[in-house]
Structure formats: structure tokens, C-alpha cells
C-alpha positions in Angstrom: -70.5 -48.2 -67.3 -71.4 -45.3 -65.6 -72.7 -47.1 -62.2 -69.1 -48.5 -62.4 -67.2 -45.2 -62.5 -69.3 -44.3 -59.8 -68.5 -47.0 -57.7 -64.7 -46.4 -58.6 -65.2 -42.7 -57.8 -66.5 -43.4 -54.6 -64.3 -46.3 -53.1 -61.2 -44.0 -54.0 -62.8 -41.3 -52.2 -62.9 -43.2 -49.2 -59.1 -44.2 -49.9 -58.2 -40.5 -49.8 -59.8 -39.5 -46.7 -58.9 -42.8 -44.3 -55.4 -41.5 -45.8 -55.8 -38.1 -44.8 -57.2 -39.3 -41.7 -53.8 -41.3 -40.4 -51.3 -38.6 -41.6 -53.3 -36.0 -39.3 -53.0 -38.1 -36.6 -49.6 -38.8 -37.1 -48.8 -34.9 -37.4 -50.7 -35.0 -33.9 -48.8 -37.4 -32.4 -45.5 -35.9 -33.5 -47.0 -32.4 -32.4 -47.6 -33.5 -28.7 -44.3 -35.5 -28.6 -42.3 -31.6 -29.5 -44.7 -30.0 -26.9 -43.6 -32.2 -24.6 -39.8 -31.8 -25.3 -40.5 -28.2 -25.7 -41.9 -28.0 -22.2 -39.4 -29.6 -20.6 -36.8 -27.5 -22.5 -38.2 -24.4 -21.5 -38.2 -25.2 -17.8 -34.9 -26.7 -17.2 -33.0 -23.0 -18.0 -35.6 -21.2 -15.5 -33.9 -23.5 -13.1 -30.4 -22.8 -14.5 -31.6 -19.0 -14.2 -32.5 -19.4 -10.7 -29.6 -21.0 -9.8 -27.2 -18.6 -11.2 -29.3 -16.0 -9.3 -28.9 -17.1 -6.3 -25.1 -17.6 -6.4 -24.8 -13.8 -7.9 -26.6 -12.9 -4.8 -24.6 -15.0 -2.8 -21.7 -13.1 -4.1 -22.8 -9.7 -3.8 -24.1 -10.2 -0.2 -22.3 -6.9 1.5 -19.3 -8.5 4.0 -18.1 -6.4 6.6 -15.6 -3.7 6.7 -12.0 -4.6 7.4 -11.1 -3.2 11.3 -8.9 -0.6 11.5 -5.2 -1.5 12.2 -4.1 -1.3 15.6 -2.0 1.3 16.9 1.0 0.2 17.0 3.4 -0.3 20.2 5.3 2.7 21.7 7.0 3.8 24.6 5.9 6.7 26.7 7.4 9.9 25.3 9.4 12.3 27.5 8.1 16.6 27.3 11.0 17.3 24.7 13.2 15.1 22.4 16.5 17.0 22.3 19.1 15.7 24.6 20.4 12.2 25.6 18.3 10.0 27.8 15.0 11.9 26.0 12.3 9.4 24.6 11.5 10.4 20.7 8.5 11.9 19.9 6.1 9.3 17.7 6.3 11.7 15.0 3.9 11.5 11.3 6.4 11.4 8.7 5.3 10.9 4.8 7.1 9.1 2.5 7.8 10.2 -1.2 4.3 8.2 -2.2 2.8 10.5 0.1 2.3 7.2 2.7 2.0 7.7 6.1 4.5 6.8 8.6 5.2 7.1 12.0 8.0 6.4 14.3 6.6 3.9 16.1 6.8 1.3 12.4 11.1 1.4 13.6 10.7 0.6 17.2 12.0 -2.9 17.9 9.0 -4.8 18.9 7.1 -3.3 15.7 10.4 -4.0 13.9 12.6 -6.9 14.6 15.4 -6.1 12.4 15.8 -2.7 13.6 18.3 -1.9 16.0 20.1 1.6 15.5 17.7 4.5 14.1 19.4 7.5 12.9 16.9 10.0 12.5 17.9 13.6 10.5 15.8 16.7 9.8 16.7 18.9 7.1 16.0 20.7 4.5 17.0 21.9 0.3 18.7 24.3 0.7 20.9 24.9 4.1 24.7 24.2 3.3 25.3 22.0 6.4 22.7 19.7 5.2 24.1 19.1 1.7 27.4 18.4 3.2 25.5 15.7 5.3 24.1 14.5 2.5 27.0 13.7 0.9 28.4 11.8 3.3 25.6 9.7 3.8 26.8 8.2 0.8 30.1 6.8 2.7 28.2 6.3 6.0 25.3 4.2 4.6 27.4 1.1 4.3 25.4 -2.2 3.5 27.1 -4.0 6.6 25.5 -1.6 9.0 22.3 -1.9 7.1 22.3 -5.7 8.0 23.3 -5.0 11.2 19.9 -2.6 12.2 21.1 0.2 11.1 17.8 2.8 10.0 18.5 6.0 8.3 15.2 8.1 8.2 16.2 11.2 6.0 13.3 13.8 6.7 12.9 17.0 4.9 11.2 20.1 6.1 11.0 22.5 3.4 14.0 25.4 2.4 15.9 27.5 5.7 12.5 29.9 5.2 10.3 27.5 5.9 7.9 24.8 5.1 6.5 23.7 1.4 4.7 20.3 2.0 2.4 21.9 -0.8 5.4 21.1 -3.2 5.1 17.7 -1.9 5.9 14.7 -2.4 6.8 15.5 -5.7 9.9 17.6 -4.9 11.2 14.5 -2.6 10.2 12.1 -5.5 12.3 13.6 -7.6 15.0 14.5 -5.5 15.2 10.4 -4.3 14.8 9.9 -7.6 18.3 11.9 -8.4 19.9 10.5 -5.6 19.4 6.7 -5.7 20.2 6.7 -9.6 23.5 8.3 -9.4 24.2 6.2 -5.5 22.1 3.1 -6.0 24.5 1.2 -3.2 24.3 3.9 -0.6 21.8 6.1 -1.3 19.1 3.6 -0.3 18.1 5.1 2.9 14.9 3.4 4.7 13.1 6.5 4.3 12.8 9.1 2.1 10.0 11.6 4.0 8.7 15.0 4.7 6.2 17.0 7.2 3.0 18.6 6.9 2.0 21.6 8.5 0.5 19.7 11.4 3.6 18.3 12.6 5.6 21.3 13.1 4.8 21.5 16.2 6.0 17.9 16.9 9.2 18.9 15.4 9.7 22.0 17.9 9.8 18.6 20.3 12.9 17.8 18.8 14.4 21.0 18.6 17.1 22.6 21.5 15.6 25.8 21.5 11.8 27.1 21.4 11.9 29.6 18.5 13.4 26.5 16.4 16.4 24.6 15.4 19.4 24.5 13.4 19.3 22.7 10.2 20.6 19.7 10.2 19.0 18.3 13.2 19.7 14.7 13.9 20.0 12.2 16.6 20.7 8.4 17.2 18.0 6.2 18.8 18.0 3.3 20.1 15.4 1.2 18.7 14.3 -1.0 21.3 13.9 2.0 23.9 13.4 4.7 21.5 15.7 6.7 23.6 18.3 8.9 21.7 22.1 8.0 22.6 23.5 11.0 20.9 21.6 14.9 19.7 23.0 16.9 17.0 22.8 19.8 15.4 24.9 21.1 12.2 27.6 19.1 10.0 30.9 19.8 9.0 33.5 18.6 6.9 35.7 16.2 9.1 32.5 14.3 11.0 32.3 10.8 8.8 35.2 8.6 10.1 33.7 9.6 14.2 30.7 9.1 12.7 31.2 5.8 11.3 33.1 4.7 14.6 30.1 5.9 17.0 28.0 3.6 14.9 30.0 0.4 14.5 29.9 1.2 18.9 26.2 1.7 18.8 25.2 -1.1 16.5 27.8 -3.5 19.0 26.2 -2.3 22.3 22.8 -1.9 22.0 
């Protein structure tokens, strides 16, 4: 009896461990199998990575600065831009975004659609000039708009002198005013002013050397730049001639 409980002992002994045996292979088998899958897991987002890489340096690769706009076309001036015949001076106006303009953006080959240029200087504060400024309300009709016509309203400070530090603020404000009480008419093409550097440009445009009267103004025509008619002051009575120089002007030129 006990030889038999021995033998029993024994064979399921041997039972246990060929058991044993085949389930640690299997757990080998299965372990190689996930290294495998693992392995190629891990390499295929190294790839990814690299490939990401290189298009974000790609991307970032510096490109080259834009050029520099060309100068644009202009005629050769004349010494002094204050009589008929004169060529105007390419003068630096800024706009009431504090954009920089110059002459030359209204001459005709720059500017297709322009044709007539009526350029005025003035200022806050000298009565002539708000008495022109009224009436540019009944001169800056929309059918001489179509026609070419481009008013370039350019403000030079108060009668004492220049305050470009106060701009373009003061000229925002005062378009500002203007085009929402005379949205029709009070859309001029420019609203602009002058820095300190250009004062000597305007003394170009003035009739005398120790300066001008306030309004300044004259009529140019666009596709010579030369100015048809010079003025200086305003008074009450000068719309309808006005009005009747420009419908000539737009028609001839």
C-alpha cells in the first residue's frame, strides 16, 4: 500500500511539471510574439517623428525678403510749383492712418482713373479755409468724381504754424466729423497732413519765399502733372466758377 502511494505520488509529480513545462513555453512564445509587435510599434512613430521633422523644417526654412517697391513714375519737376505751366513738386503727404503718400500715386500712368487733381493746402484755423471747406461740400459732386476728378485736402497745422505732433489724430477726428455729417460729398480722396521735413517742399508751392497765404490750391493735370490754374485765398462767391472751370477741365484734358 505504501509502494503504491508512492508510485501514485510520483507519476503525478511528473504530471505537474511536463504541465508546468508547456505553459512556460507557451508564456514564451506569447512573450516573443508582443516583443515583436512591440518593436515594430516603437519604430514606426520614430519614422512618423522624423517625417514631421523634416516638413517643420521645411516650413521654417528662412525665404527671402520681399524687394522694395519701385519708385513710382513721375515727371521732371520744374524749380517752383506756383504759377501755370509749373510741374508739381512730388510732395510726402500722410494720410489720417499716418500712411505715406506721395504725389506721384495720382499721376495718370500710376493712376488710370485719374484725370483732374485738385490739390489744396490749408490749415484749422484761417477763415478763408473754412469757407473753402464748406463748399467743397457742393463742389465734390459724385459725377466729377467718376469723371477723374481728385481732391487731395492737405492740412498744415493752425495760421502760427505747424503741429504734425498732434497728428494724425487731429485729422482723424476732424474726417471723422466731416464725412459723418457729409457722407456724399465729404469723401475727398485724401484726407492728409505734413511733417516737419516737408516744409520746405511746400515753400515750392508757395508765390512768395517767406510763405503763402492760407488756402493754397491749384489744379493739375494728371497726366502731365502740370498745374492749369494757382490760387490763393477763397471767398464767398467762387463755387459756381469753380464748378464751371472743372466741368472745362475734366472735358479738355
Amino acid at each position: 500500500m505504501k509502494k503504491f502511494m508512492i508510485s501514485v505520488a510520483v507519476i503525478c509529480a511528473m504530471f505537474l511539471f511536463v504541465s508546468c513545462g508547456g505553459n512556460s513555453e507557451s508564456k514564451g512564445e506569447e512573450k516573443t510574439d508582443t516583443d515583436e509587435v512591440s518593436d515594430s510599434d516603437a519604430s514606426d512613430p520614430d519614422a512618423d517623428d522624423s517625417e514631421v521633422a523634416d516638413e517643420e523644417t521645411a516650413d521654417t526654412e528662412p525665404t527671402e525678403e520681399p524687394a522694395e517697391p519701385e519708385e513710382l513714375a513721375y515727371p521732371e519737376v520744374t524749380p517752383k510749383s506756383n504759377k501755370e505751366g509749373d510741374i508739381a513738386q512730388n510732395i510726402t503727404i500722410y494720410d489720417d492712418v499716418d500712411v505715406k503718400h506721395t504725389l506721384a500715386e495720382w499721376y495718370k500712368p500710376n493712376n488710370p482713373s485719374s484725370k483732374l487733381i485738385w490739390l489744396i493746402f490749408t490749415t484749422y484755423d484761417c477763415p478763408p479755409c473754412q469757407i473753402l471747406k464748406e463748399d467743397l461740400l457742393e463742389i465734390n459732386l459724385p459725377e466729377y468724381r467718376e469723371k477723374g476728378l481728385k481732391i487731395l485736402l492737405v492740412f498744415n497745422g493752425l495760421l502760427d504754424g505747424p503741429q504734425p505732433d498732434l497728428e494724425p489724430e487731429k485729422l482723424s477726428n476732424y474726417k471723422y466729423l466731416f464725412l459723418s455729417e457729409y457722407p456724399d460729398t465729404a469723401d475727398f480722396e485724401l484726407y492728409g497732413y505734413l511733417k516737419m521735413e516737408e516744409q520746405k517742399v511746400l515753400r515750392k508751392f508757395f508765390s512768395s519765399p517767406l510763405g503763402g497765404a492760407y488756402p493754397t490750391w491749384m489744379f493739375i493735370d494728371a497726366s502731365t502733372m502740370e498745374l492749369v490754374e494757382y490760387g490763393e485765398g477763397w471767398g464767398d462767391d467762387m463755387v459756381d466758377s469753380t464748378k464751371s472751370k472743372i466741368e472745362i477741365l475734366l472735358e479738355e484734358l
